[in-house]
FIMIVEX-99303 format. One line per 5 residues: number of its first residue (from 1); their letters; for each residue x, y, z of C-alpha. Coordinates in pm, 1 decimal, always signed. Example, Ala and Ser with C-alpha at 12.3 -4.5 7.8 and 13.67 -1.06 7.14 Angstrom:
BEGIN
1> AS> +1230.0,-450.0,+780.0; +1367.0,-106.0,+714.0
// end
This chain:
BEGIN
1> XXXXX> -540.3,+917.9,+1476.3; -625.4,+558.4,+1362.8; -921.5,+355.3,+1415.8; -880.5,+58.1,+1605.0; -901.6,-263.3,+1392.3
6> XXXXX> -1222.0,-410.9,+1357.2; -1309.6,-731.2,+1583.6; -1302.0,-946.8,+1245.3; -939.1,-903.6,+1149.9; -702.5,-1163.5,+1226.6
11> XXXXX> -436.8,-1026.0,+1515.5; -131.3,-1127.1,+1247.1; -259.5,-1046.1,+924.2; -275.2,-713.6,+746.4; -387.7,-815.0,+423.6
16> XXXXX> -586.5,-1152.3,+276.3; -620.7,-1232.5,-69.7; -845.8,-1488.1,-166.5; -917.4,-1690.9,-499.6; -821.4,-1361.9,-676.1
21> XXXXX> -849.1,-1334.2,-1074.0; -898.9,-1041.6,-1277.6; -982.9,-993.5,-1637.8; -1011.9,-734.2,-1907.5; -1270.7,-878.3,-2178.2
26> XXXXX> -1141.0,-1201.6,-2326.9; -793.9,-1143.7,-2131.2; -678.2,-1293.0,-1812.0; -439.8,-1121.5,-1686.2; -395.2,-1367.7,-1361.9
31> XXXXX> -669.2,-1603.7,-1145.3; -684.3,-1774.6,-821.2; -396.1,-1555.6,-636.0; -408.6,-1633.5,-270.1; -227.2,-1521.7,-52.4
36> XXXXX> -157.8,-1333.7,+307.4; +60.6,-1018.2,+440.3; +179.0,-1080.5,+799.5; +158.3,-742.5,+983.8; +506.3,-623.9,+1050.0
41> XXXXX> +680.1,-753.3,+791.5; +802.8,-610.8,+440.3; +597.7,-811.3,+154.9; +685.1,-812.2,-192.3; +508.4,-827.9,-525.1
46> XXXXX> +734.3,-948.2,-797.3; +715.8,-1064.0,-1141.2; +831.1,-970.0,-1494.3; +662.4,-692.1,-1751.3; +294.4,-759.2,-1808.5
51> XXXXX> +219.1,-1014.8,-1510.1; +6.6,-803.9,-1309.4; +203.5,-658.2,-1040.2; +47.4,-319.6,-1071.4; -300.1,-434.1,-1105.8
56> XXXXX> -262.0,-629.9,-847.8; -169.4,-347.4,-610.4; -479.1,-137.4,-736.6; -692.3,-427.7,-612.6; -561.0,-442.9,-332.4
61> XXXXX> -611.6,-53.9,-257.9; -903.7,-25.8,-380.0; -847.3,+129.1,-771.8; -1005.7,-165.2,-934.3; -1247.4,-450.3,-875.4
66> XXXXX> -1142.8,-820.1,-925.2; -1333.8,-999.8,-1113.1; -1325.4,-1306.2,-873.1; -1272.4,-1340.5,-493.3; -1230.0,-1139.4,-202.1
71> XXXXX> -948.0,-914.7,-71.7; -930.6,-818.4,+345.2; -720.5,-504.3,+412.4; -671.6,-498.4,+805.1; -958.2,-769.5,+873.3
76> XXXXX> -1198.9,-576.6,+630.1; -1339.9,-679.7,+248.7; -1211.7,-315.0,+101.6; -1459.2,-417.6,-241.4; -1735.4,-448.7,+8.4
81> XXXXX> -1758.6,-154.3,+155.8; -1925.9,+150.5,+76.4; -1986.9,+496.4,+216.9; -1829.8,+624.3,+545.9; -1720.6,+230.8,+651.4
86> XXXXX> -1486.5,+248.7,+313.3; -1379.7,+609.9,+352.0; -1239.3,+512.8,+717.0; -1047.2,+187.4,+565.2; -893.0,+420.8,+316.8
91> XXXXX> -745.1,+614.5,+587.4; -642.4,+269.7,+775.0; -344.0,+218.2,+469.4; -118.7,+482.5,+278.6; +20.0,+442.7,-62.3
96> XXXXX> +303.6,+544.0,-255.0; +247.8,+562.4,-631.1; +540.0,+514.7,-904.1; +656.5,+864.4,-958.9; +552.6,+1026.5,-610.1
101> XXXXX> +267.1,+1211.9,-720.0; +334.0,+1552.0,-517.4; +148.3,+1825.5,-563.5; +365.8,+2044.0,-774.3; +173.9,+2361.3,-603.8
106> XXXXX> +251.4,+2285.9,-261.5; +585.5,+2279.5,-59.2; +736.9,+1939.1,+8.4; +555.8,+2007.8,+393.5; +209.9,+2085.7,+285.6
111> XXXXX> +215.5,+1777.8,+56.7; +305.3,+1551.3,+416.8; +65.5,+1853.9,+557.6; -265.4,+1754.4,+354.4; -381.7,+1410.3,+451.8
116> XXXXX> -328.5,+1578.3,+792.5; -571.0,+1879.7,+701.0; -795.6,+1634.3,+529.0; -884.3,+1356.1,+762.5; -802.4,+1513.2,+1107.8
121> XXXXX> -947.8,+1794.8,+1338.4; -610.1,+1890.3,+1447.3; -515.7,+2219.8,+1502.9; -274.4,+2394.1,+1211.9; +24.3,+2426.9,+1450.2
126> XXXXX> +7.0,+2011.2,+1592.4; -49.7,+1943.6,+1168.6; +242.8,+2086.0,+1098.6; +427.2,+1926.6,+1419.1; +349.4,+1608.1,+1284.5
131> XXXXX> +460.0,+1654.5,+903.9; +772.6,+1781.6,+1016.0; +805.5,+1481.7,+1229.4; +738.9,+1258.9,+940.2; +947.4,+1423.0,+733.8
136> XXXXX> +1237.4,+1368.3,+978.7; +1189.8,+997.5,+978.8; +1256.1,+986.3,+598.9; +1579.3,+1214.2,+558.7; +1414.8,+1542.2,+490.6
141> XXXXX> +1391.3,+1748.0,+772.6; +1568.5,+1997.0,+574.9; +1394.8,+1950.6,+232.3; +1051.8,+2069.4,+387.3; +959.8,+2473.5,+251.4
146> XXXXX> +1080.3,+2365.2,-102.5; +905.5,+2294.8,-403.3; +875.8,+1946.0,-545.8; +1051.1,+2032.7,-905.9; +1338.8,+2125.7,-643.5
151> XXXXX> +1408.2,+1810.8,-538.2; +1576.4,+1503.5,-685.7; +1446.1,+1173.6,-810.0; +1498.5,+1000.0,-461.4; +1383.7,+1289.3,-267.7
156> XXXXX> +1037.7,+1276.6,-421.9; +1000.1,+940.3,-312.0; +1075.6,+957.6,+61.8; +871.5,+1311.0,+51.8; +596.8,+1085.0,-105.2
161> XXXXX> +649.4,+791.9,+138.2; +635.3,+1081.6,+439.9; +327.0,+1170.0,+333.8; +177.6,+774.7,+257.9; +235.9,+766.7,+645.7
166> XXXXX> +106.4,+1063.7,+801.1; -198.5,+935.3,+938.7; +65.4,+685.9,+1127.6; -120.4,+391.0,+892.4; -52.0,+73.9,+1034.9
171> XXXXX> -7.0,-53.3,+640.0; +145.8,+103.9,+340.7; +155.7,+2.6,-21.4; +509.3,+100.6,-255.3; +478.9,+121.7,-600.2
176> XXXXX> +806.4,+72.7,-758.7; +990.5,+276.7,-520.3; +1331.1,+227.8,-672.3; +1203.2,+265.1,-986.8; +1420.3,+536.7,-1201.9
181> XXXXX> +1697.1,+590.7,-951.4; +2059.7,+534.5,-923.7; +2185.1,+250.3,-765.2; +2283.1,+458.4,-406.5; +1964.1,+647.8,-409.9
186> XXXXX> +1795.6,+300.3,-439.5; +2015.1,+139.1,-175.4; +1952.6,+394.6,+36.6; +1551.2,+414.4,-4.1; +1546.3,+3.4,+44.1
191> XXXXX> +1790.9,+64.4,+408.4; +1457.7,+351.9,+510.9; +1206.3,+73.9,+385.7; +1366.9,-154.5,+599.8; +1419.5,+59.8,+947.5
196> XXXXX> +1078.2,+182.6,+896.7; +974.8,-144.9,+896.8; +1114.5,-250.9,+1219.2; +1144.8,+33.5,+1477.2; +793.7,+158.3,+1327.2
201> XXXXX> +637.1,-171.3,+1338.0; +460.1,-59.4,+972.1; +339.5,-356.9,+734.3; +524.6,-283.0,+410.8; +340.5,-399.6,+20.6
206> XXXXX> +593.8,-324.2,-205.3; +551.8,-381.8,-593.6; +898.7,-418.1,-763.8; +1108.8,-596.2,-1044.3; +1474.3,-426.7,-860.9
211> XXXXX> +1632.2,-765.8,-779.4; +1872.6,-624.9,-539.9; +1594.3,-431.9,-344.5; +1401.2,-766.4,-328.5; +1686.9,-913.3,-156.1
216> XXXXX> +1753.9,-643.5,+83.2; +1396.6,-592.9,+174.2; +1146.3,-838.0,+144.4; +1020.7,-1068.1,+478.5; +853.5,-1294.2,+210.5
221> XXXXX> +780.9,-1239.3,-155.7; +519.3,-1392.0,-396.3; +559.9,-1386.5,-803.5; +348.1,-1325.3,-1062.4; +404.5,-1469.6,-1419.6
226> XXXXX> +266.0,-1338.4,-1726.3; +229.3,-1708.3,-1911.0; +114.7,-1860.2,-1609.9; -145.0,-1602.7,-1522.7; -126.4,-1588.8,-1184.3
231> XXXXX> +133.6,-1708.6,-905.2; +416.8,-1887.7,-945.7; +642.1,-1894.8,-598.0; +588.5,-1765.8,-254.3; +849.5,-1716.7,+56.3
236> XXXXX> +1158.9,-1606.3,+126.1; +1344.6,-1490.2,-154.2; +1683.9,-1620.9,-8.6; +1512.2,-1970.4,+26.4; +1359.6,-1916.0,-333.2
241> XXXXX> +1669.3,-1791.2,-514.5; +1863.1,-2157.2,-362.1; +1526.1,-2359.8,-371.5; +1301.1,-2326.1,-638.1; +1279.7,-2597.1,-895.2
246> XXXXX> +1070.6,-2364.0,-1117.3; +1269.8,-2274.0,-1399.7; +1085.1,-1924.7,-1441.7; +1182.5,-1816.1,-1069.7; +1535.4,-1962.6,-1029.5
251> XXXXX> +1624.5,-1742.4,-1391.2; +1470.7,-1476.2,-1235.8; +1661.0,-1475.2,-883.1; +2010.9,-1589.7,-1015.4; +1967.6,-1366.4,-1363.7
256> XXXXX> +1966.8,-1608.3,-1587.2; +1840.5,-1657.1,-1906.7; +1583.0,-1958.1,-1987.5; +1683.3,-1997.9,-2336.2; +2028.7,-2001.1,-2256.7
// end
């Protein structure tokens, strides 16, 4: 159901960001991000309030434009494509927003249903096959002919994530996925992000501030900061949290406070 990577990605890279800035008027909210996502792995955006994480993440699907440099998703410049070439990256990645973004019309299984109906030629019967499959994978095999408002705060993000991978993407982007839960509802989303990860093979972006999901999670991490404007640390958090000799990212990984 997915096209074959073009012959100008890199075999071990899912995403490159290059010389990255972006700027609203006379404000900078961060320049000259680089950076790469290794395919397979679970990659996370982290930062404070008001360093970019978000817009970052819209870049990199596609939402906004940078103002400088270039940004490949799965070997291809997503801000340089146009027409049908764009329209088949777009179905390449799948992306979970904030607060799940169901529709609240449709049953938890058309939701994972419609991407499905949308982008494939599939018959009704192997559609819904698939979306109950997916919905399987996440913990909701059971969850699928209700109604969104039906289900709880963690169940709207694994029925979201279900449907971010229907089209079996080889990459999908997280935004804030333990954002508003409960500390076992989180736990338990991070321990799906993580076996989805590795018996799936799926390249995980993940935008979050949750320290303890960063530390369960992530492959590799890279920080934002809002003074700095742009990147401050990159690697393993472990290594970061033991390593760093930047005040800003030690307080952040051993919650600490720099005025303290």
């Amino acid at each position: 159901m997915v096209n074959e990577p073009s012959s100008s990605a890199a075999p071990d890279l899912a995403a490159e960001v290059r010389g990255v800035a972006m700027r609203f008027g006379t404000n900078t909210v961060f320049e000259n991000v680089s950076f790469d996502v290794r395919r397979g792995e679970v990659f996370v955006i982290l930062g404070g309030s008001g360093c970019g994480k978000s817009t970052l993440l819209k870049l990199m699907i596609g939402l906004r434009r940078p103002t400088a440099g270039r940004i490949l998703i799965l070997g291809e410049d997503i801000h340089a494509l146009s027409g049908e070439a764009r329209r088949r990256l777009l179905r390449r990645f799948g992306v979970m927003f904030q607060q799940g973004a169901l529709f609240g019309s449709m049953s938890v299984l058309e939701n994972v249903m419609l991407p499905l109906a949308t982008f494939t030629r599939l018959p009704r019967e192997a559609i819904e096959r698939i979306a109950r499959i997916k919905l399987a994978q996440v913990g909701l095999a059971d969850a699928a002919e209700r109604m969104p408002a039906q289900l709880s705060g963690g169940m709207i993000k694994r029925a979201a994530i279900a449907r971010a991978m229907a089209l079996d993407p080889p990459l999908v982007f997280l935004d804030e996925p333990s954002a508003g839960l409960d500390p076992i509802t989180s736990a338990g989303l991070d321990s799906l992000i993580v076996s989805l990860a590795r018996d799936l093979g799926t390249t995980f972006v993940v935008v979050t501030h949750e320290l303890d999901s960063i530390m369960t999670i992530a492959d590799r991490v890279i920080m934002l900061d809002k003074q700095a404007r742009g990147m401050i640390a990159e690697g393993d958090p472990r290594r970061l949290k033991v390593e760093s000799t930047d005040p800003v990212v030690r307080a952040f990984f051993n919650r600490t406070d720099l005025a303290a």
